[in-house]
mmCIF entry with sequence, helices, sheets and N, C-alpha, C, O atoms, coordinates in Angstrom:
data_MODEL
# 
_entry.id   MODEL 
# 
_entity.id                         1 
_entity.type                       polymer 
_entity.pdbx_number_of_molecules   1 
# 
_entity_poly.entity_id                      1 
_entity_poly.type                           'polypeptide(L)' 
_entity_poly.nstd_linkage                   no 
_entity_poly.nstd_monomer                   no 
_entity_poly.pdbx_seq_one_letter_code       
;(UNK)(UNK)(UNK)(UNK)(UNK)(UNK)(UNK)(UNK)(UNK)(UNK)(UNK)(UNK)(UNK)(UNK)(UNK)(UNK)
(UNK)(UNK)(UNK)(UNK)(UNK)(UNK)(UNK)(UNK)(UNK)(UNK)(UNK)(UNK)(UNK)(UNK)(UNK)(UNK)
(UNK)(UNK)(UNK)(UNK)(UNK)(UNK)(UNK)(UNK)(UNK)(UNK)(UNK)(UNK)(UNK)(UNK)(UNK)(UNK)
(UNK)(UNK)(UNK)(UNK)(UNK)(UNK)
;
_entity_poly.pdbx_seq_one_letter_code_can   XXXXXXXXXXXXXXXXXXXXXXXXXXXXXXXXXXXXXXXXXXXXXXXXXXXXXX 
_entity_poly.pdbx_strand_id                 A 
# 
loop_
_entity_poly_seq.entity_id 
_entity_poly_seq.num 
_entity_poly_seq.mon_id 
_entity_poly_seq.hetero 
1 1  UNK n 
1 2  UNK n 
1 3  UNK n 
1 4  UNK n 
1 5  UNK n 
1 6  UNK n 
1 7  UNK n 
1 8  UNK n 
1 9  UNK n 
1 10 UNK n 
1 11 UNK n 
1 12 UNK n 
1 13 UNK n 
1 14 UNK n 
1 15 UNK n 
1 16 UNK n 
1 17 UNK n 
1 18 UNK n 
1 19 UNK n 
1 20 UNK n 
1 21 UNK n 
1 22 UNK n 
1 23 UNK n 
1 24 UNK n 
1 25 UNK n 
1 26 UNK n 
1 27 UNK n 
1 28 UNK n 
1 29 UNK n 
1 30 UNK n 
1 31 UNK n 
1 32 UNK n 
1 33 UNK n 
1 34 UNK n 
1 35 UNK n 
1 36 UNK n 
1 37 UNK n 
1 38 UNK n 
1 39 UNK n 
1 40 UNK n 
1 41 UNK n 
1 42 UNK n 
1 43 UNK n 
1 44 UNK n 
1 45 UNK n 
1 46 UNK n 
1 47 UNK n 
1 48 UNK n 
1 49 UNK n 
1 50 UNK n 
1 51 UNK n 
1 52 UNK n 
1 53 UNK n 
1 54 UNK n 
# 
_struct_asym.id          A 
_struct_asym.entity_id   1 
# 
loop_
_struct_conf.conf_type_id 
_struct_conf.id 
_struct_conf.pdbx_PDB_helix_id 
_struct_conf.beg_label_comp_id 
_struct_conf.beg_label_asym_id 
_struct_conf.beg_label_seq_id 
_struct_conf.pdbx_beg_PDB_ins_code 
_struct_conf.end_label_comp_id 
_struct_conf.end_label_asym_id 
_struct_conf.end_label_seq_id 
_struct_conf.pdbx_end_PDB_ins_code 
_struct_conf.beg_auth_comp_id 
_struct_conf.beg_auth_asym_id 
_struct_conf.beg_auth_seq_id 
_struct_conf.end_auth_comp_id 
_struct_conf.end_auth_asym_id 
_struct_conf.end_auth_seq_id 
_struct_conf.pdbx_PDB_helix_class 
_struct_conf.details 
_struct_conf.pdbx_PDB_helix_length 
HELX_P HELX_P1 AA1 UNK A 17 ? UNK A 23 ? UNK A 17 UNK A 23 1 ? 7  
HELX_P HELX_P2 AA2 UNK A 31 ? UNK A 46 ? UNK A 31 UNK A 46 1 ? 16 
# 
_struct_conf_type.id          HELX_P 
_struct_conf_type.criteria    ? 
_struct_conf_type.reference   ? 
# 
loop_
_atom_site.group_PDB 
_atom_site.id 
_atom_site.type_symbol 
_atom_site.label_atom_id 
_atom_site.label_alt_id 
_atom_site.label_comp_id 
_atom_site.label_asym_id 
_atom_site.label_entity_id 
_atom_site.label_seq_id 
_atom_site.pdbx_PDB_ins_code 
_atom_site.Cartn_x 
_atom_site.Cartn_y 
_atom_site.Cartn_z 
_atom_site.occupancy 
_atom_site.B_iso_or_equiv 
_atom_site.pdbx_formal_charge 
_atom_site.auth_seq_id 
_atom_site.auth_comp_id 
_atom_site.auth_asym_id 
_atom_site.auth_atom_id 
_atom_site.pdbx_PDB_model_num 
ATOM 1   N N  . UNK A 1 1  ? 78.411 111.539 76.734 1.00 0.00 ? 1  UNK A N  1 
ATOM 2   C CA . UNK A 1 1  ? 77.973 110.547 75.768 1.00 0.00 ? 1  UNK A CA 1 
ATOM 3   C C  . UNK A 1 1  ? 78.662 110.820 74.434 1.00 0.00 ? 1  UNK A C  1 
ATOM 4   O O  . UNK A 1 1  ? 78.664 111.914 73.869 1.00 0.00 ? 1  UNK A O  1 
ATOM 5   N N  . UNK A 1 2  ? 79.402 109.405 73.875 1.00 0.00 ? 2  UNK A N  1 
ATOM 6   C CA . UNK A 1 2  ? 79.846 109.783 72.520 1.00 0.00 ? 2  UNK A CA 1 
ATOM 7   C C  . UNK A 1 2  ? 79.136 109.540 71.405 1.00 0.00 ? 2  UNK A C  1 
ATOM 8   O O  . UNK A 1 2  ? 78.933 108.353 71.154 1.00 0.00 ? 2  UNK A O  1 
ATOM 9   N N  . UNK A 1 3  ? 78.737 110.289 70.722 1.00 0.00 ? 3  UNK A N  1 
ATOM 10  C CA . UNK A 1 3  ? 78.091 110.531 69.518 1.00 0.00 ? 3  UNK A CA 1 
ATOM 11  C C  . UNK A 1 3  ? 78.589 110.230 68.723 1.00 0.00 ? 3  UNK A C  1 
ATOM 12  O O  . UNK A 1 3  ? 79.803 110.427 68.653 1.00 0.00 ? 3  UNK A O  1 
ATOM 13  N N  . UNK A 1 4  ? 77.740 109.459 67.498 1.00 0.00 ? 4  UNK A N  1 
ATOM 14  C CA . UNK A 1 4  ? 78.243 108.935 66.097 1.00 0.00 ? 4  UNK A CA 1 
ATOM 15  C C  . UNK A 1 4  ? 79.022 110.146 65.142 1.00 0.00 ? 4  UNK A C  1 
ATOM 16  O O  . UNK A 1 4  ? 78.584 111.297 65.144 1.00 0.00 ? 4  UNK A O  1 
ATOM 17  N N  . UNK A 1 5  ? 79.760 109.903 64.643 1.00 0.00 ? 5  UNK A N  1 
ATOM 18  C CA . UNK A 1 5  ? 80.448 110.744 63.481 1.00 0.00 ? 5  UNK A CA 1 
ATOM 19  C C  . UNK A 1 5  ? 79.785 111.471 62.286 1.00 0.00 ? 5  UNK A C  1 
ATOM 20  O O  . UNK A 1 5  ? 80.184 112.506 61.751 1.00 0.00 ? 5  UNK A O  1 
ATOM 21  N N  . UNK A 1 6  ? 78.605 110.668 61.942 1.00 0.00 ? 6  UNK A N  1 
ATOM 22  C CA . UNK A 1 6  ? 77.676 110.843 61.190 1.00 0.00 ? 6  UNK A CA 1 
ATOM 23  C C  . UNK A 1 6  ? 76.330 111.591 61.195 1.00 0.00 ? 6  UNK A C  1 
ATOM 24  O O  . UNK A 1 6  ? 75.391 111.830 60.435 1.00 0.00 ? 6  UNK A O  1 
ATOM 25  N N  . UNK A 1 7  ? 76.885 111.924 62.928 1.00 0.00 ? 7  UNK A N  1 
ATOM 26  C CA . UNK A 1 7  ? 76.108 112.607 62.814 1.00 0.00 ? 7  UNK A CA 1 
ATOM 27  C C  . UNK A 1 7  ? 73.883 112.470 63.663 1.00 0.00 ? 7  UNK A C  1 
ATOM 28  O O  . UNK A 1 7  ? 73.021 113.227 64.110 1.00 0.00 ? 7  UNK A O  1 
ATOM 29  N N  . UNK A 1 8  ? 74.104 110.860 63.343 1.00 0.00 ? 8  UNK A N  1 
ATOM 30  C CA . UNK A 1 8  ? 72.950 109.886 63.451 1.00 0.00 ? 8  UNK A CA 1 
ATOM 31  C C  . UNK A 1 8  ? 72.992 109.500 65.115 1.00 0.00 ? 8  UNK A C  1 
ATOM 32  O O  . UNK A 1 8  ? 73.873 109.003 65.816 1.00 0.00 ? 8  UNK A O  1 
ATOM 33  N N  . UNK A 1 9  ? 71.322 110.070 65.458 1.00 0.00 ? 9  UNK A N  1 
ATOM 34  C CA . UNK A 1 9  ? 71.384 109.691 66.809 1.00 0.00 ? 9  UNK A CA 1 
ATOM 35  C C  . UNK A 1 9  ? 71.142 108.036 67.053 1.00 0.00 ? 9  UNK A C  1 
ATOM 36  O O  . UNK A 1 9  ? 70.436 107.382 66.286 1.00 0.00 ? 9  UNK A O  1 
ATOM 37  N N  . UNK A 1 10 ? 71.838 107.434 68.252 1.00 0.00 ? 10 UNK A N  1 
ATOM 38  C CA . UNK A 1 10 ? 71.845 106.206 68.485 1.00 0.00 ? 10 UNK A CA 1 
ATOM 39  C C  . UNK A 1 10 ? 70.334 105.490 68.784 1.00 0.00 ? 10 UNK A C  1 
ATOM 40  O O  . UNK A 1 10 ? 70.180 104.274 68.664 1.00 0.00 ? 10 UNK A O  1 
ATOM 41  N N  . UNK A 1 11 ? 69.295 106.362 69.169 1.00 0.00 ? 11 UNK A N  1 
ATOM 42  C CA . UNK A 1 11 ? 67.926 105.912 69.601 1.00 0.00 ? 11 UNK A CA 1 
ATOM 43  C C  . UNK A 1 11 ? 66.921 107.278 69.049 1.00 0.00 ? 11 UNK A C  1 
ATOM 44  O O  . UNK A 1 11 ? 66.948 108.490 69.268 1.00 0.00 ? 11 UNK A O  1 
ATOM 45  N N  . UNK A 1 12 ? 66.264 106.592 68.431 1.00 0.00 ? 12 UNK A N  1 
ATOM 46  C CA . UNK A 1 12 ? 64.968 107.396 68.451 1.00 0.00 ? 12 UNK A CA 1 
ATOM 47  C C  . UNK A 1 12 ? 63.748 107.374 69.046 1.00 0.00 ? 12 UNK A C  1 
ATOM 48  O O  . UNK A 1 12 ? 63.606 106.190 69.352 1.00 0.00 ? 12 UNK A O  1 
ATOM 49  N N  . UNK A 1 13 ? 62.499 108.142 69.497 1.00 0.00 ? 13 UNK A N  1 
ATOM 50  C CA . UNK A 1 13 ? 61.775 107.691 70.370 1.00 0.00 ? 13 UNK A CA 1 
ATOM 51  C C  . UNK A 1 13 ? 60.322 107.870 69.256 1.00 0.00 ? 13 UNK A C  1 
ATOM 52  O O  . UNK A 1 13 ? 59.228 108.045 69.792 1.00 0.00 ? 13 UNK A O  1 
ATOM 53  N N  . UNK A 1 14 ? 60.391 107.826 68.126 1.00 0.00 ? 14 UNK A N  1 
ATOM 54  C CA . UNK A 1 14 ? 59.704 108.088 66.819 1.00 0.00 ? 14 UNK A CA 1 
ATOM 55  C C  . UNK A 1 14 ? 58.673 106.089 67.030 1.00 0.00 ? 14 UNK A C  1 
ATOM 56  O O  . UNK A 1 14 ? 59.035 104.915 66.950 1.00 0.00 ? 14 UNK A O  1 
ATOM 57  N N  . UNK A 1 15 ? 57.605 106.685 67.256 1.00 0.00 ? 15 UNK A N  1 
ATOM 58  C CA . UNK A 1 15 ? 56.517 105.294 67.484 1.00 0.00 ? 15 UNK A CA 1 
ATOM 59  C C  . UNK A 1 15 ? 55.624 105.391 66.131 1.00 0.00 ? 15 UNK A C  1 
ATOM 60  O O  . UNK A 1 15 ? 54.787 106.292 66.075 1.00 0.00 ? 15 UNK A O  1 
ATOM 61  N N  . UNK A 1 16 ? 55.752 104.622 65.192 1.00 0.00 ? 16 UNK A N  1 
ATOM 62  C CA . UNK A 1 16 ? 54.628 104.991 63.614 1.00 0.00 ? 16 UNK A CA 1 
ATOM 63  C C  . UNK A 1 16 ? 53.466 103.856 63.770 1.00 0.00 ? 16 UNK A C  1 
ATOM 64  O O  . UNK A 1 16 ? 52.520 103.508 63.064 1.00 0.00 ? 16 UNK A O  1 
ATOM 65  N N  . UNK A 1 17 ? 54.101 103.358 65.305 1.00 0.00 ? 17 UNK A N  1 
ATOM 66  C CA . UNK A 1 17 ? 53.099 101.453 65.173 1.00 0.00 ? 17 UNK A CA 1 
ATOM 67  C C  . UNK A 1 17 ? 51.486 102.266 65.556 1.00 0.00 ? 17 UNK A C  1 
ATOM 68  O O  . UNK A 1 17 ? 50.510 101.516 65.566 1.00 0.00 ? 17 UNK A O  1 
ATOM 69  N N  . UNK A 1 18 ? 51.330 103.276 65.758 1.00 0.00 ? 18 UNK A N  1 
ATOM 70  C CA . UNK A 1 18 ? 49.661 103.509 65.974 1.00 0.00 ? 18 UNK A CA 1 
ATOM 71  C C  . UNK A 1 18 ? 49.046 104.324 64.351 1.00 0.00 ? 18 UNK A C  1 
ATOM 72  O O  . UNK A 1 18 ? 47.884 104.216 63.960 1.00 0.00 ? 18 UNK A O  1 
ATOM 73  N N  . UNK A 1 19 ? 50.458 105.330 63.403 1.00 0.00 ? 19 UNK A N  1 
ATOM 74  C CA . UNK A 1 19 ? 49.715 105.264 61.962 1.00 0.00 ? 19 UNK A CA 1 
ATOM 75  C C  . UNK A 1 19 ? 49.650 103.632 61.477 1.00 0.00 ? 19 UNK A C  1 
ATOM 76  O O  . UNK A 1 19 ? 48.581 103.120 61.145 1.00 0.00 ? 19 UNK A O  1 
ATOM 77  N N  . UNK A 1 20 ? 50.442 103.173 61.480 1.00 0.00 ? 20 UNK A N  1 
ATOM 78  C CA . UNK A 1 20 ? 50.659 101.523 60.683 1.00 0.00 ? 20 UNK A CA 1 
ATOM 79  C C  . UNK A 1 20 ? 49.296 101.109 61.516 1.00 0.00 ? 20 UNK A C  1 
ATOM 80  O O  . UNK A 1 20 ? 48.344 101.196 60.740 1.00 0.00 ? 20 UNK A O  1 
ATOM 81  N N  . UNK A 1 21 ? 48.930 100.744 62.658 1.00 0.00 ? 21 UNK A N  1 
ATOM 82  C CA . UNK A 1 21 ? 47.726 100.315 63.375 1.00 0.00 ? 21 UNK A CA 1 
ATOM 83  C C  . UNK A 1 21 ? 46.145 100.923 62.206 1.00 0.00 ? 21 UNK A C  1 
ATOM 84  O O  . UNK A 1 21 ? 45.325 100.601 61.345 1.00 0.00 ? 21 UNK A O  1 
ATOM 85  N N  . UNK A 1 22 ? 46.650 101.965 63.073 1.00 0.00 ? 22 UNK A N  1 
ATOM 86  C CA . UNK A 1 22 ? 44.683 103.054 62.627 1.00 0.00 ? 22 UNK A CA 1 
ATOM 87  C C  . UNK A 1 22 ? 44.966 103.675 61.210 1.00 0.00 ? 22 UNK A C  1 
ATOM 88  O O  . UNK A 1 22 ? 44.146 104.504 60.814 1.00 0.00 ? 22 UNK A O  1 
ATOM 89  N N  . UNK A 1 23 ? 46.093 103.353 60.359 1.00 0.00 ? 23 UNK A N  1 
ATOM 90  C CA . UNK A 1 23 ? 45.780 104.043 58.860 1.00 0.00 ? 23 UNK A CA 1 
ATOM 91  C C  . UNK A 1 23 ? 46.066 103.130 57.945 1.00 0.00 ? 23 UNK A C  1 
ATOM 92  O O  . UNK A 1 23 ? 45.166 102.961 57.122 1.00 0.00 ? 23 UNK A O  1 
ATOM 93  N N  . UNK A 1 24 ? 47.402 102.225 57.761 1.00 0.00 ? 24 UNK A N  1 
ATOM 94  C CA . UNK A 1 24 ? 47.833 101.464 56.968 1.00 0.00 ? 24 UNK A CA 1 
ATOM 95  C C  . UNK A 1 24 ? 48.749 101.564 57.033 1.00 0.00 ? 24 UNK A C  1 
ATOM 96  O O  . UNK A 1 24 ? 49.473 100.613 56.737 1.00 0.00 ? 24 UNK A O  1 
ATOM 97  N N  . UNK A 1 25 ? 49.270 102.739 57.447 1.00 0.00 ? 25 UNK A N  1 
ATOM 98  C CA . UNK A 1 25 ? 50.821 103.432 56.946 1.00 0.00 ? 25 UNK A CA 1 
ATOM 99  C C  . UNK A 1 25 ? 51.771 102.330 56.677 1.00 0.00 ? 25 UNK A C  1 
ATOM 100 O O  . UNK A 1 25 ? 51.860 101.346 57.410 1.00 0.00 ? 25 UNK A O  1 
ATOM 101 N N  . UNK A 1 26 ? 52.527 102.529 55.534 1.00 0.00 ? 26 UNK A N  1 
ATOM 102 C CA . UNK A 1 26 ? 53.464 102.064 55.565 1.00 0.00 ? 26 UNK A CA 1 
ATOM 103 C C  . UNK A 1 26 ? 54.618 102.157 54.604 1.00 0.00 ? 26 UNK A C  1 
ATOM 104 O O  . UNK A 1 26 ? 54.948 101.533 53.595 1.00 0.00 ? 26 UNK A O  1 
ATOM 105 N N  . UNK A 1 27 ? 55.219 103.389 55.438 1.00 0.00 ? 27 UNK A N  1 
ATOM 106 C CA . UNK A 1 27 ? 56.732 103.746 54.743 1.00 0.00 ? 27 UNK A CA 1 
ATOM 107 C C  . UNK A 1 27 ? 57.061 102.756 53.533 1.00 0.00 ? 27 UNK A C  1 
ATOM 108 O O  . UNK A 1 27 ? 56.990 101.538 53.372 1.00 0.00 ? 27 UNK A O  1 
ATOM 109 N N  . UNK A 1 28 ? 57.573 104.180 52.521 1.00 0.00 ? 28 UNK A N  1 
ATOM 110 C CA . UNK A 1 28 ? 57.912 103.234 51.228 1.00 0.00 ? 28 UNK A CA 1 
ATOM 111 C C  . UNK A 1 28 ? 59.380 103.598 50.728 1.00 0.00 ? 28 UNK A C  1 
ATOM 112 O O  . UNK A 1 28 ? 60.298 102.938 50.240 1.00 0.00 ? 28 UNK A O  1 
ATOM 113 N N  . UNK A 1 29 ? 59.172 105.155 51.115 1.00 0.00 ? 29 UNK A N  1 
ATOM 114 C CA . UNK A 1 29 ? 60.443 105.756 50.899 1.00 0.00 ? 29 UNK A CA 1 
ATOM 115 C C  . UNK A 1 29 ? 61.738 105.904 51.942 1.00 0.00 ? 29 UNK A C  1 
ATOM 116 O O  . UNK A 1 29 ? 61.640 106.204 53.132 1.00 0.00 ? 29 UNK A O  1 
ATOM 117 N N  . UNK A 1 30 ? 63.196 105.574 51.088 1.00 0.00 ? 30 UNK A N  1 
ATOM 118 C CA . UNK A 1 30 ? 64.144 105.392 52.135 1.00 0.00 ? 30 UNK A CA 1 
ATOM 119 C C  . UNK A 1 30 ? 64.553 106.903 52.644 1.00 0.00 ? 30 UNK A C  1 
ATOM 120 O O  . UNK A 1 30 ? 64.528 107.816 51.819 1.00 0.00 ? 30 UNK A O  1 
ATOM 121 N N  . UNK A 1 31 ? 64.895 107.135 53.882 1.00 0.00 ? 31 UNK A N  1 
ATOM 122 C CA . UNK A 1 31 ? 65.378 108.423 54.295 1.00 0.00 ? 31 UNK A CA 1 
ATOM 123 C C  . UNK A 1 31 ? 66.587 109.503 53.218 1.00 0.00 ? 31 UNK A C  1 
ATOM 124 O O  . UNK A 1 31 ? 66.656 110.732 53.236 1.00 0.00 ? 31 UNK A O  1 
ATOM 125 N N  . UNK A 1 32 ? 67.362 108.595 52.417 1.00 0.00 ? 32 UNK A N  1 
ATOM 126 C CA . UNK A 1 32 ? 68.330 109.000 51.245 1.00 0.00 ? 32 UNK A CA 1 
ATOM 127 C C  . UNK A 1 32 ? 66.993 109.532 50.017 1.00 0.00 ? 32 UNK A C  1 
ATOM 128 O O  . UNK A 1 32 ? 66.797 110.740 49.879 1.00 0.00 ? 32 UNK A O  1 
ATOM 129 N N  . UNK A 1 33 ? 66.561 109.003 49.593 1.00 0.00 ? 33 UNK A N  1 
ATOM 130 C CA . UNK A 1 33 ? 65.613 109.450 48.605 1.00 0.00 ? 33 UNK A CA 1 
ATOM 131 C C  . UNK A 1 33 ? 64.920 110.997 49.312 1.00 0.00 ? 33 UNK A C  1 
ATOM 132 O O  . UNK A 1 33 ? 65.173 112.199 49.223 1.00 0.00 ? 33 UNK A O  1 
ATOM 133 N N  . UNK A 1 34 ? 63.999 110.193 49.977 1.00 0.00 ? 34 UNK A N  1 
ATOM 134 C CA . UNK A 1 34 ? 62.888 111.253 50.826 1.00 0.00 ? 34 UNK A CA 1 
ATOM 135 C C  . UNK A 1 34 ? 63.913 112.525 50.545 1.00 0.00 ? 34 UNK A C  1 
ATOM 136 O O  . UNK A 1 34 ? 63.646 113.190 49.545 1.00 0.00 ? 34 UNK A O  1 
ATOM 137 N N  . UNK A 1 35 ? 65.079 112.934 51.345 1.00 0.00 ? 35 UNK A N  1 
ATOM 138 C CA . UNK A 1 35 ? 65.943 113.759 51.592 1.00 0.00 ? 35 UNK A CA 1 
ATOM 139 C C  . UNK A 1 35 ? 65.995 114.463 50.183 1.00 0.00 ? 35 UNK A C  1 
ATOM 140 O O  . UNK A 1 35 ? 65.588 115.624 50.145 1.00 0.00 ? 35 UNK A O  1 
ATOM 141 N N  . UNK A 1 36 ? 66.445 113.895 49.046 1.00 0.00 ? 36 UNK A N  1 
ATOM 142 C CA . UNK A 1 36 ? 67.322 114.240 47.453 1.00 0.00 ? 36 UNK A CA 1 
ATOM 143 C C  . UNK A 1 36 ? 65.738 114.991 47.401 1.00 0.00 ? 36 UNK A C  1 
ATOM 144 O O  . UNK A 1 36 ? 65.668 116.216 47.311 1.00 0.00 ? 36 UNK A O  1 
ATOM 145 N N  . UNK A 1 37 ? 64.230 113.957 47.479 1.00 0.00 ? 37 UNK A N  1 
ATOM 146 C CA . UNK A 1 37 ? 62.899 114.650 47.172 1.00 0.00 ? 37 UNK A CA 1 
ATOM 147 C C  . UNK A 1 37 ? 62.772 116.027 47.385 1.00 0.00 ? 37 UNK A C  1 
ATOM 148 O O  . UNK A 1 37 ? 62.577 116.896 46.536 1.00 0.00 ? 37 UNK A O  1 
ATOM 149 N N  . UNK A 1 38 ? 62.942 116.188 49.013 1.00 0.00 ? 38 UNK A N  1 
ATOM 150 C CA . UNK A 1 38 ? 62.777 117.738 49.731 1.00 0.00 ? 38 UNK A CA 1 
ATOM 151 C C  . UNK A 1 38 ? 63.758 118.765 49.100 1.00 0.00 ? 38 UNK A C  1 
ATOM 152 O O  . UNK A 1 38 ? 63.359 119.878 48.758 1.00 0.00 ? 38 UNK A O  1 
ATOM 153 N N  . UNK A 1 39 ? 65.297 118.294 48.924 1.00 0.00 ? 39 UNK A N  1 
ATOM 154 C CA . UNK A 1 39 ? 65.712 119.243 48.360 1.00 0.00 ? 39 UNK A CA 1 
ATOM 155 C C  . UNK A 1 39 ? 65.332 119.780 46.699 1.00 0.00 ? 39 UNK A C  1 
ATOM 156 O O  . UNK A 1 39 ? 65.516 120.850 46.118 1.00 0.00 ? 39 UNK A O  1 
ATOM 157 N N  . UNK A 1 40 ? 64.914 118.886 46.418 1.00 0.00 ? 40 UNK A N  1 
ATOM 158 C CA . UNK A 1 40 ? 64.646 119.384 44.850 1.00 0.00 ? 40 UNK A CA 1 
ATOM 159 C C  . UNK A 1 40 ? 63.378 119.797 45.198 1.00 0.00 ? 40 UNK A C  1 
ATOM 160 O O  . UNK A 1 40 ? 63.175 120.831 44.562 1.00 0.00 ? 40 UNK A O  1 
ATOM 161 N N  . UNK A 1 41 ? 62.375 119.518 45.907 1.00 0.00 ? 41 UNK A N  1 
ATOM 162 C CA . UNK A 1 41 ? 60.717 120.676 45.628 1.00 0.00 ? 41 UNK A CA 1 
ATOM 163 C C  . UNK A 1 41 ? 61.301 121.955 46.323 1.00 0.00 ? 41 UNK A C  1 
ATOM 164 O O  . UNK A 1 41 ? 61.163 123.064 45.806 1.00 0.00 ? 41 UNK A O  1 
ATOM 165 N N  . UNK A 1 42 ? 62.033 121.745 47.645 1.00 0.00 ? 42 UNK A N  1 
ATOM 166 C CA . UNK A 1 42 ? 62.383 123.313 48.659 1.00 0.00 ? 42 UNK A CA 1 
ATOM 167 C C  . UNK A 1 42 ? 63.379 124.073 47.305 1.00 0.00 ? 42 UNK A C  1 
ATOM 168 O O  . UNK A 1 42 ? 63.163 125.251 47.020 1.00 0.00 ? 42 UNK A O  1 
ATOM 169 N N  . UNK A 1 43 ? 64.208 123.450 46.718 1.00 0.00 ? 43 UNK A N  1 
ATOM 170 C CA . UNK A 1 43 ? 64.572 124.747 45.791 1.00 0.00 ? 43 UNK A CA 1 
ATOM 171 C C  . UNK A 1 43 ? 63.664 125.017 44.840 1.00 0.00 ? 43 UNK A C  1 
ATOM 172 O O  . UNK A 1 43 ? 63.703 126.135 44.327 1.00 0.00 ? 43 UNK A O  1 
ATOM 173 N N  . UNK A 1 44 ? 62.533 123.934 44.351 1.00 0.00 ? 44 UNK A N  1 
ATOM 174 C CA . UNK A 1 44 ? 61.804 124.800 43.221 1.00 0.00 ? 44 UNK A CA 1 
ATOM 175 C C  . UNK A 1 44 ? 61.123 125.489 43.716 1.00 0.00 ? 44 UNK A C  1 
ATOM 176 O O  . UNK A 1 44 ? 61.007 126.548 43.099 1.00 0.00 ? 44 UNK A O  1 
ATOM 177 N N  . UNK A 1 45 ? 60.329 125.390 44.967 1.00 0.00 ? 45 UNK A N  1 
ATOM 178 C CA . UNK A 1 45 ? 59.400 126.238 45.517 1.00 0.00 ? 45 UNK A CA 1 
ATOM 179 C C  . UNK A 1 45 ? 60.071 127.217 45.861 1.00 0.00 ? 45 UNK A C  1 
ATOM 180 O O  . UNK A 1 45 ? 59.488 128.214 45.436 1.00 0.00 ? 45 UNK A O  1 
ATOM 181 N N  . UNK A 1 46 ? 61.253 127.577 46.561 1.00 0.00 ? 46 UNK A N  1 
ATOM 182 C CA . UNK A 1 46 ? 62.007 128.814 47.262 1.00 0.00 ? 46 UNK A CA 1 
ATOM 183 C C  . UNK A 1 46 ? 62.763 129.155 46.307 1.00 0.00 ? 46 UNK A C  1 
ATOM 184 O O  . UNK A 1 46 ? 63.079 130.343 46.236 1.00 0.00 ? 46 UNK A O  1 
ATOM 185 N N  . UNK A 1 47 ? 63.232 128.261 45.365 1.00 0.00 ? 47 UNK A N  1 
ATOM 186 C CA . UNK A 1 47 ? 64.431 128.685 44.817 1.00 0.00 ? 47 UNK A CA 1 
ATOM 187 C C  . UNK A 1 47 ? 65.600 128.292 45.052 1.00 0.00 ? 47 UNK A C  1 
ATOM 188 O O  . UNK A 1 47 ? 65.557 127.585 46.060 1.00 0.00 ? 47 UNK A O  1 
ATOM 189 N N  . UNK A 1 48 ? 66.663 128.376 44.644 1.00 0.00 ? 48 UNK A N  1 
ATOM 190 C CA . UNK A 1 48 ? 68.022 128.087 44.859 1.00 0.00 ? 48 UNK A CA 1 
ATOM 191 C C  . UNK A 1 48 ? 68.925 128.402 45.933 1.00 0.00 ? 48 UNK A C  1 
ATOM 192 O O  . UNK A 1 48 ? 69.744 127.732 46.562 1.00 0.00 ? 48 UNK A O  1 
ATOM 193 N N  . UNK A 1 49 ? 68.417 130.046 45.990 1.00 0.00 ? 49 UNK A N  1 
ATOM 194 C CA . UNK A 1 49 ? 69.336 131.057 47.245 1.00 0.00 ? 49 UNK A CA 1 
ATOM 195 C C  . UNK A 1 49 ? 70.572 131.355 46.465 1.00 0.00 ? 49 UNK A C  1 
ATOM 196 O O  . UNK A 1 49 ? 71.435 132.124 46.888 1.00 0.00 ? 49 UNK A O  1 
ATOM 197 N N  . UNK A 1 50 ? 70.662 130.610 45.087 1.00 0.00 ? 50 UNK A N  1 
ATOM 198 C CA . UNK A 1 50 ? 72.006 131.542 44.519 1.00 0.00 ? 50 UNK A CA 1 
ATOM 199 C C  . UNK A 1 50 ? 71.790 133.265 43.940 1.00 0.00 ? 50 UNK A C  1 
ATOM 200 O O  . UNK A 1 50 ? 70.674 133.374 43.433 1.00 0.00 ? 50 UNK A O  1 
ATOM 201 N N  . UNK A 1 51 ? 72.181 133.912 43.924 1.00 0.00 ? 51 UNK A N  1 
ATOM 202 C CA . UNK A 1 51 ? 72.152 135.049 43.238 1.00 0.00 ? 51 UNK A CA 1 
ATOM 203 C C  . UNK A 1 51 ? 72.936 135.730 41.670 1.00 0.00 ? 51 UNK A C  1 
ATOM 204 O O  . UNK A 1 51 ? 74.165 135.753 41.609 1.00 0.00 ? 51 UNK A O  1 
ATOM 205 N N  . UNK A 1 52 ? 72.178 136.192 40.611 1.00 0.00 ? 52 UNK A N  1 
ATOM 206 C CA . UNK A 1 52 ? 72.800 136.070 40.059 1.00 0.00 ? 52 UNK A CA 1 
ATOM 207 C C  . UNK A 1 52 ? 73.249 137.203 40.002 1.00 0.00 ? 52 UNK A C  1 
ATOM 208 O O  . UNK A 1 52 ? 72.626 138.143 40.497 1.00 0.00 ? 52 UNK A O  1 
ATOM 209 N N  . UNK A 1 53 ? 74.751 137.408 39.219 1.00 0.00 ? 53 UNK A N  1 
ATOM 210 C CA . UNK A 1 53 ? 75.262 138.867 39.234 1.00 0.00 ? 53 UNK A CA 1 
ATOM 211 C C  . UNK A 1 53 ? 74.852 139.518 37.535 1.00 0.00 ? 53 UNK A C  1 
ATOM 212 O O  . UNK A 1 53 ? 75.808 140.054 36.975 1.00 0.00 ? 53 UNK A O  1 
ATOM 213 N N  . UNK A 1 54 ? 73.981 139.496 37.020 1.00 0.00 ? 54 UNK A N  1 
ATOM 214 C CA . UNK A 1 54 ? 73.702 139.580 35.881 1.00 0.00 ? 54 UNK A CA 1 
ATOM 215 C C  . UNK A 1 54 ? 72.058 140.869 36.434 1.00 0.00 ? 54 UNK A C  1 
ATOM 216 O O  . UNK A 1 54 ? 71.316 141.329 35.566 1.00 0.00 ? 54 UNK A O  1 
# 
């Protein structure tokens, strides 16, 4: 099977129609944002991982 370049699988098997059903859910944030979000709390919470030589 040839796989996208990008990386991005062609099918997902990800079902949200029973949160959207029994909660409301309903996604607001795009996967590009969400992403930039996680990396900026995972480095404030963990940190950077740079080291300084000082």
């Amino acid at each position: 099977m040839k796989l996208p370049r990008n990386g991005d699988v062609p099918f997902t098997h990800a079902d949200i129609s029973l949160a959207q059903r029994e909660f409301g859910y309903k996604p607001t944030t795009d996967l590009q944002t969400g992403l930039k979000k996680f990396v900026r709390w995972y480095e404030k919470y963990y940190g950077s991982g740079k080291k300084s030589d000082h």
